[in-house]
LOFI-318553 format. One record per atom (N, C-alpha, C): residue in three letters; atom name; z, y, x. Coordinates in steps of 0.2 Angstrom, whole numbers, padded with zeros to 4 digits. Layout:
N
SITE rest atom    pz    py    px
SITE  ALA   CA     Z     Y     X
...
//
This chain:
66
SITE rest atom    pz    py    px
SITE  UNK    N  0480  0423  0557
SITE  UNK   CA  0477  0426  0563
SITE  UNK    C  0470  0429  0561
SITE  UNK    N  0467  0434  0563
SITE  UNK   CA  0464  0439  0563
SITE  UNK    C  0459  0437  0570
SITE  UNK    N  0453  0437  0568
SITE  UNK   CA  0448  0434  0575
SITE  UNK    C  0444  0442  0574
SITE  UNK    N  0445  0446  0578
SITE  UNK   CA  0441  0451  0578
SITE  UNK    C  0437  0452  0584
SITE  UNK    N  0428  0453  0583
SITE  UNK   CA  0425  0452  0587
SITE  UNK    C  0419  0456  0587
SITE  UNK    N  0416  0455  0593
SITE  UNK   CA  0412  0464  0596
SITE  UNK    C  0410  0466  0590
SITE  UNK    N  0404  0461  0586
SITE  UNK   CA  0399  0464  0579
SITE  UNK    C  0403  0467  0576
SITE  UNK    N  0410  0466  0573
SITE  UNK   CA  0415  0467  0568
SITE  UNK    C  0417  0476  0569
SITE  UNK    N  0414  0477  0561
SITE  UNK   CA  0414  0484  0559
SITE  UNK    C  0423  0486  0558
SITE  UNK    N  0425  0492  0560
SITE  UNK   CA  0431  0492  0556
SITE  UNK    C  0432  0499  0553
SITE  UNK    N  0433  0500  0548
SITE  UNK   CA  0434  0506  0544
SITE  UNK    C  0442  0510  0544
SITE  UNK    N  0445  0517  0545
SITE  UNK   CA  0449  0517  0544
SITE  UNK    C  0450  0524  0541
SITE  UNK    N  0455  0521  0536
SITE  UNK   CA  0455  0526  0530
SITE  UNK    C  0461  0532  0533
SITE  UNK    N  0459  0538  0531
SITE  UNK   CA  0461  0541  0533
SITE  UNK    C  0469  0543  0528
SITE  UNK    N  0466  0544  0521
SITE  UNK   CA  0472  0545  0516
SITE  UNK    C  0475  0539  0514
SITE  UNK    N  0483  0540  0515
SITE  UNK   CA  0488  0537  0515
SITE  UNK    C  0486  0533  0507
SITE  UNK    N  0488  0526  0507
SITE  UNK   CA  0487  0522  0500
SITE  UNK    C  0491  0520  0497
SITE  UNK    N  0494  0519  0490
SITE  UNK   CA  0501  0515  0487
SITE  UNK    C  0501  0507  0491
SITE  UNK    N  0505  0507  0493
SITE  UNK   CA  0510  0502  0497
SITE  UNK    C  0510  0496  0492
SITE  UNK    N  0508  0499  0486
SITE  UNK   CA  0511  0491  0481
SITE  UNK    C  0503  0489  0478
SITE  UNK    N  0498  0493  0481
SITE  UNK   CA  0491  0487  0480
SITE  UNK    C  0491  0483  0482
SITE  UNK    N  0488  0478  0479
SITE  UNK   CA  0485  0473  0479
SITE  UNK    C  0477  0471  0483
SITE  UNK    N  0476  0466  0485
SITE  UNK   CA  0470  0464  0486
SITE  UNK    C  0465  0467  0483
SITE  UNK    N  0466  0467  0475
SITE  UNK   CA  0459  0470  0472
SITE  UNK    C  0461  0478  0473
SITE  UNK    N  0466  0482  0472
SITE  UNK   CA  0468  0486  0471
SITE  UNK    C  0463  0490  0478
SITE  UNK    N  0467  0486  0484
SITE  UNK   CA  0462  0490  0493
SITE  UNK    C  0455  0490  0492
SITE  UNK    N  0452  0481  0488
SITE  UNK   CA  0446  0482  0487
SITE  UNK    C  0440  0488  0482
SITE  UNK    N  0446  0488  0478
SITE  UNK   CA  0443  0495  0474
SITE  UNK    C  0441  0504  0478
SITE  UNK    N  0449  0500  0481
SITE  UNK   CA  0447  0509  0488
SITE  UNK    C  0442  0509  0490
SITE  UNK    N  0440  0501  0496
SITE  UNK   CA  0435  0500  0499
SITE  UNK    C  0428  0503  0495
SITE  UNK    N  0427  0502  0489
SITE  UNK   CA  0421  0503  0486
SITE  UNK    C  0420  0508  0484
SITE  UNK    N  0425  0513  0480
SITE  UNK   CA  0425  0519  0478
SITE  UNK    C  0426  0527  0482
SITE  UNK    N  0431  0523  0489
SITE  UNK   CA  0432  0529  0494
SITE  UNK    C  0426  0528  0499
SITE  UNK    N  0428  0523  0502
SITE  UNK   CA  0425  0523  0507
SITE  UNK    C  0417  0520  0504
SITE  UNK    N  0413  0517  0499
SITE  UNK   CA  0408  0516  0499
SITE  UNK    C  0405  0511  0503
SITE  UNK    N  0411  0507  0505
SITE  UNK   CA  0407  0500  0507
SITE  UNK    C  0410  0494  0505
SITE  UNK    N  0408  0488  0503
SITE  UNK   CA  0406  0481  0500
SITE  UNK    C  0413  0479  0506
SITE  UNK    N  0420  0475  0502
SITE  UNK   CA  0423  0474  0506
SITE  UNK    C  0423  0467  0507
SITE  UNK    N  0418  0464  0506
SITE  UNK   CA  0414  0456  0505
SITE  UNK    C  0411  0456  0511
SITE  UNK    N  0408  0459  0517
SITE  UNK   CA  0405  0459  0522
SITE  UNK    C  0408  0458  0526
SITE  UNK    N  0413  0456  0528
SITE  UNK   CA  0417  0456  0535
SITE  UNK    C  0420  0461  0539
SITE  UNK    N  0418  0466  0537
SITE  UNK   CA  0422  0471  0538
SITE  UNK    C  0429  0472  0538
SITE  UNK    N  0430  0475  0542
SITE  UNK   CA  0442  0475  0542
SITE  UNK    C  0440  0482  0539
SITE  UNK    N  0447  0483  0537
SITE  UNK   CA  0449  0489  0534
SITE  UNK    C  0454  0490  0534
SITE  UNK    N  0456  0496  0537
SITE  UNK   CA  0465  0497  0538
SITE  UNK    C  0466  0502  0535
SITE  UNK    N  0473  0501  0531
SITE  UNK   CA  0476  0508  0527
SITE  UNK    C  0482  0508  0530
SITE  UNK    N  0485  0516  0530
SITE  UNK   CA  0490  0516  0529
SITE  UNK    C  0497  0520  0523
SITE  UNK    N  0501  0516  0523
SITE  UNK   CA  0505  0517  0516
SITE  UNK    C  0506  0524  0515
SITE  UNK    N  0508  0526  0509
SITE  UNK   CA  0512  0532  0510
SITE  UNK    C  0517  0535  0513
SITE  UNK    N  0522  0529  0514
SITE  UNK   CA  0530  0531  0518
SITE  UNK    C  0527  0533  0526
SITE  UNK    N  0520  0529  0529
SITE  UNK   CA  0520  0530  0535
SITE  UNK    C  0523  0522  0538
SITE  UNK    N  0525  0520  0536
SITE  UNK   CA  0531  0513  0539
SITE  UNK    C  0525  0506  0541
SITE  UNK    N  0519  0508  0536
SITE  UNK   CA  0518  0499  0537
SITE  UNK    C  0510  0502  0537
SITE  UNK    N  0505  0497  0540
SITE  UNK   CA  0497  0499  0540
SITE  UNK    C  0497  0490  0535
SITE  UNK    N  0491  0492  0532
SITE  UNK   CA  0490  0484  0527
SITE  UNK    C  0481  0484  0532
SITE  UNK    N  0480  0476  0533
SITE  UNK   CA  0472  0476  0532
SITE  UNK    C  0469  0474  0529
SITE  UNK    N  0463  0475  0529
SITE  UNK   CA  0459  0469  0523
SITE  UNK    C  0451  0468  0525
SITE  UNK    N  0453  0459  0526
SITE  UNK   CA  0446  0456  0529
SITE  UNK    C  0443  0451  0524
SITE  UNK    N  0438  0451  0522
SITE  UNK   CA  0436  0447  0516
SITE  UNK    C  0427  0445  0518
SITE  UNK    N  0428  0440  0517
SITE  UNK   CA  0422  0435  0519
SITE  UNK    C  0421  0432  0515
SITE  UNK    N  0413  0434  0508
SITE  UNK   CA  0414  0429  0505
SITE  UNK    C  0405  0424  0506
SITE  UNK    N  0408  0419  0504
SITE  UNK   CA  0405  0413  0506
SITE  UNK    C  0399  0411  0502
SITE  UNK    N  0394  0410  0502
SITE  UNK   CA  0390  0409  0496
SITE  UNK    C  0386  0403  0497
SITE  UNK    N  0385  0398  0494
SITE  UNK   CA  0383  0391  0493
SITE  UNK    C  0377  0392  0492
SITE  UNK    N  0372  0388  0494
SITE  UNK   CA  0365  0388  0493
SITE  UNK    C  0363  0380  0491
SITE  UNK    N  0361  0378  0486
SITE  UNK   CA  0359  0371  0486
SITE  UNK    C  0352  0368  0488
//
């Protein structure tokens, strides 16, 4: 489940994406296309080529401080 709340940025890609990336595959999009760090909490929504299916991608990473 997907907790999406008021702060939460959402970006949405306007050109269709191959349906068979992967996690790094979206996050390279994110970086490349759109220019933004897909480690921030941001959602990000593609949709496939055929049109049939939207994919998200939310990634939060965590970083440890001792």
């Amino acid at each position: 489940m997907i907790q999406i709340t008021p702060q939460m940025r959402v970006l949405v890609a306007i050109e269709p994406v191959d349906g068979r990336r992967g996690i790094d595959g979206l996050g390279q999009v994110c970086r490349s296309v759109l220019l933004s760090n897909p480690g921030d909490g941001t959602m990000f929504v593609f949709r496939t080529r055929s049109g049939k299916a939207i994919r998200l991608l939310v990634l939060r990473l965590m970083v440890r401080t001792r």
